[in-house]
N, C-alpha and C positions, 0 to 999 in steps of 0.2 A: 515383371513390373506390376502386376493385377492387385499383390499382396498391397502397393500404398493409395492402390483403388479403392481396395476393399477396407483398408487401416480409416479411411476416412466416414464410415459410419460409426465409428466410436467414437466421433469428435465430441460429445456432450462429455463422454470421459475425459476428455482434453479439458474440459473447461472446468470440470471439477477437482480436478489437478490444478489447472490455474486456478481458482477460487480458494479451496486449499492452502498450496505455498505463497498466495498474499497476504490470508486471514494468519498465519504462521509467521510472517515478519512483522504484521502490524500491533499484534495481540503482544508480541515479548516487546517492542518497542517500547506499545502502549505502556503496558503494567511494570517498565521501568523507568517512566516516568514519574508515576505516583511516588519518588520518591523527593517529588519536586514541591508533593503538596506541606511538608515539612520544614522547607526552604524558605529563608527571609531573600530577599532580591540584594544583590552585592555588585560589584564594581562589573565581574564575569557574567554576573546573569541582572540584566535591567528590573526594571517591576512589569513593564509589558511583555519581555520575552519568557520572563516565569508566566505568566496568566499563560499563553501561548500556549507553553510545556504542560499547564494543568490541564487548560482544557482539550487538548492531543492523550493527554494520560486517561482522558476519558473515550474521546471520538474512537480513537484508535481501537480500542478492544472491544468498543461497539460495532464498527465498521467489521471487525471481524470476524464477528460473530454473524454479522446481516452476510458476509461472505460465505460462510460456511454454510450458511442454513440455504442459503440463495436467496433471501428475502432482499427484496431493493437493491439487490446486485449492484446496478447501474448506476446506483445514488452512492453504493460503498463505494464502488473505483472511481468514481468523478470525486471521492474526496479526496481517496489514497492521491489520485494523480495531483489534487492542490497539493499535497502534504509535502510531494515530492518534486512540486515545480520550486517552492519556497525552500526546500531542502537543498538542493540544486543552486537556487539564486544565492542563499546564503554561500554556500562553498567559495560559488564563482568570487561574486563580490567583496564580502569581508572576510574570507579566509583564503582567497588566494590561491584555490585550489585548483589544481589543471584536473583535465579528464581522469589519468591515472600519473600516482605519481611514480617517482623512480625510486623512494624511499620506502620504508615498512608502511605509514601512512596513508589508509586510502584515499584515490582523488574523490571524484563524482560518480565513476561504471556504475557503482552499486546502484546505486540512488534512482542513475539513466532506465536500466534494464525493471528497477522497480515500478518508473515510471509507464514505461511501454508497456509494462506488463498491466497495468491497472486500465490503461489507455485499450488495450487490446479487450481484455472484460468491459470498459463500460460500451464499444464500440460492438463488443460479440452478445452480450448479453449472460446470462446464468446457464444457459442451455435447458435441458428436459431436465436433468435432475436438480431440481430446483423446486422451494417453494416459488418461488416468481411464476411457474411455469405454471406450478398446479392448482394455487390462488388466484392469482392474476391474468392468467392464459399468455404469458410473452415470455 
């Protein structure tokens, strides 16, 4: 059992893993939203839930880039995690959507585990390999 004694001084790799695969969903999210800034607002999409989607088509691949680099870490997952509390409320609410569904359709899991995961970075921070760490000192 020593080896997950010892597995635990690589955790700033853990977190660049986690920093990573969040800047990795946010960044394709993001830049497919830009296809919103094209968009007149219609019956499907309001005029306030387009502005939404543009300005997400921007945050989004900002955010993820501040992740990857480790710059304001904690400022990118306290977005991601609004992005995915709203993401989340919308399922529940106006779409009706249970946790998982029983059809092809996914419920909310995705959205859940994205959320923890952003929740888990703003709570852990960038770690060592981070600008946060080497600018900032945290």
């Amino acid at each position: 059992m020593n080896i997950f004694a010892s597995i635990h001084a690589y955790g700033d790799f853990g977190l660049l893993i986690l920093r990573f695969g969040l800047a990795a969903v946010f960044f394709v999210h993001g830049r497919r939203k830009q296809a919103m800034w094209k968009m007149q607002s219609s019956e499907q999409m309001s005029p306030t839930m387009l502005s939404i989607m543009r300005f997400l088509s921007v945050a989004e691949p900002l955010g993820a880039a501040a992740a990857i680099l480790g710059l304001l870490t904690q400022l990118a997952a306290l977005g991601f995690a609004c992005v995915m509390i709203s993401a989340i409320f919308l399922k529940i609410t106006k779409w009706n959507q249970p946790f998982i569904n029983k059809d092809v359709s996914p419920g909310w899991e995705f959205d859940f585990i994205i959320l923890c995961s952003a929740l888990a970075l703003f709570f852990t921070g960038a770690g060592a390999l981070s600008l946060d760490r080497m600018l900032l000192g945290f």
